[in-house]
N, C-alpha and C positions, 0 to 999 in steps of 0.2 A: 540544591540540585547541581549548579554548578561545580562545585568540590569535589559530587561524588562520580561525575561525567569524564573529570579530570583527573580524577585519581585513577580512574578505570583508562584512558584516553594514555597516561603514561606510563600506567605497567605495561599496555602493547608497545607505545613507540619503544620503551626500554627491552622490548625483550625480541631478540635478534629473531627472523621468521626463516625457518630452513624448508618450506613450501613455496615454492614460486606464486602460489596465490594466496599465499597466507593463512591455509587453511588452519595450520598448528596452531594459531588463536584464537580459534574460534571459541574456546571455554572463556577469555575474555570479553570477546566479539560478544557473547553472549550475555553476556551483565547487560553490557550497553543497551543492546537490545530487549531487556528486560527492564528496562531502565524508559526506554517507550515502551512500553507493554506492545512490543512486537510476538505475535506468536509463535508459542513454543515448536508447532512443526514447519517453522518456516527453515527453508536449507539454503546456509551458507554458501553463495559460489563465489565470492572472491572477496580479499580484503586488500586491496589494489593501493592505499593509501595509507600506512602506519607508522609512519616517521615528523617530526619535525611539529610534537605535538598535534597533529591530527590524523585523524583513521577514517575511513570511509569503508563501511561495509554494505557490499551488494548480496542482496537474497531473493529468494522466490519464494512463494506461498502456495499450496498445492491449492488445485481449480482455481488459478489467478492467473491471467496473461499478462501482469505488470511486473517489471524490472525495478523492485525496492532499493533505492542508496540510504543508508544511515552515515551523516557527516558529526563527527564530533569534533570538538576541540577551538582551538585560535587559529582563524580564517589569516589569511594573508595581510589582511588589511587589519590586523591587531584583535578584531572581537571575539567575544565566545559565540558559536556556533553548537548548537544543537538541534537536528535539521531533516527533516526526513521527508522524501521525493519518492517521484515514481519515474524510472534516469530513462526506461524504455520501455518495450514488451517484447513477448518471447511470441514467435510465429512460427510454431512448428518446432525443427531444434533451432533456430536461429534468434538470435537478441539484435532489435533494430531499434540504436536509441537514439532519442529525439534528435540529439547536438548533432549526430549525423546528417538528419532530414532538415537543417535551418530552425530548429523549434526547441524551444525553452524546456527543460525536465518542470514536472508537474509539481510543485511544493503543498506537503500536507502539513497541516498541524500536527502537530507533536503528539498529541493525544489520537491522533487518527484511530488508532488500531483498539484503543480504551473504547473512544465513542462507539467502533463499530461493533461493540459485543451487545449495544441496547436501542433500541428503535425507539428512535425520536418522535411525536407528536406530526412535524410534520410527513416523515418518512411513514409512519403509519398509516396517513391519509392516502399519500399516494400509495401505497401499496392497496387500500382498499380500494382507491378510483382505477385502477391498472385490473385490480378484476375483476370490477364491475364491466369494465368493456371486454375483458376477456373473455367473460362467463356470454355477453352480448354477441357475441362474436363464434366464439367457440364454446357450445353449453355440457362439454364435455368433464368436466368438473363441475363440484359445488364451489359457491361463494368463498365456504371456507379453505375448501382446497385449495383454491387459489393464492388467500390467504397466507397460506400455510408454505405451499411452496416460495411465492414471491420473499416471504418471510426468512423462508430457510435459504435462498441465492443471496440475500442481501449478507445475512449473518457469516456468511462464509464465502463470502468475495467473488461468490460466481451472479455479478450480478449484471454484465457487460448485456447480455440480450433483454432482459427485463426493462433496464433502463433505457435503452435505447429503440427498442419499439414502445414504450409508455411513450415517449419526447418525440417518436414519427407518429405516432397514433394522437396529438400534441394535447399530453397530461403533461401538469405541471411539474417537472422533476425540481425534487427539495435540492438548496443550495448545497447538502453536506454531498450527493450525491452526484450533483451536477458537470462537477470536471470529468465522469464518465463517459460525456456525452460525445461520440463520432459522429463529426458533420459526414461523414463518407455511406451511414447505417441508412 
């Protein structure tokens, strides 16, 4: 993996970017990112870092309020980096990210975007304990429906209000889901 991170990591630094945000590499940018099986409609908005062996590209994910960084390459301090965060989130049109606020960017695993096309054992539980009090609560839905939708926000990143009324309603949220969680909700 490393070889192929870097072989991709130094056709960008090598090729000179005549967009001020680096958009003109994005057909590289793109490997990389394919490389985390980051999704295919996620849009490019800047590639802010592409020289001196390392590249950092920022994207967004449609119905996702997180600000994606993808770091590739040898970090300052000599190692291979392969690295993927969530650097902020977008409010509205505006990006307000963490390093501003005093707070750390969010580090996912690598596979983040792999794991999140299949529902885990325990994400499945809580999905069903989440409608089971939803259906208690609101009996405006079936069981399954509930299901089905909690199912389908999780699968495609809109998952910001399900997880966090589950975690105020206090269900167990599963650890892969858990950096979701807003002390603020």
């Amino acid at each position: 993996m490393k070889n192929k991170v870097m072989a991709i990591v130094e056709k960008i630094c090598n090729t000179e970017s005549i967009s001020c945000r680096g958009l003109d590499q994005s057909n590289f940018a793109r490997e990389l990112m394919n490389l985390a099986n980051v999704p295919q409609n996620a849009d490019i908005q800047e590639i802010p870092l592409d020289w001196n062996k390392q590249v950092v590209i920022l994207f967004l994910l449609p119905n996702d309020k997180n600000y994606y960084s993808l770091f590739a390459g040898i970090g300052n301090d000599g190692k291979f980096y392969f690295e993927l965060s969530i650097t902020g989130i977008l409010d509205g049109d505006y990006f307000h990210f963490f390093q501003e606020e005093g707070k750390e960017d969010q580090i996912l695993s690598i596979d983040f975007f792999e794991k999140k096309t299949t529902i885990t054992e325990q994400t499945r539980h809580f999905i069903e304990s989440t409608a089971k009090l939803a259906i208690a609560e609101c009996p405006e839905m079936t069981m399954e429906q509930y299901i089905a939708e909690y199912t389908s926000q999780i699968l495609e990143n809109d998952y910001y209000g399900v997880v966090n009324w589950a975690n105020w309603k206090g269900i167990q949220v599963p650890e892969e889901l858990a950096w979701i969680i807003d002390p603020d909700f």
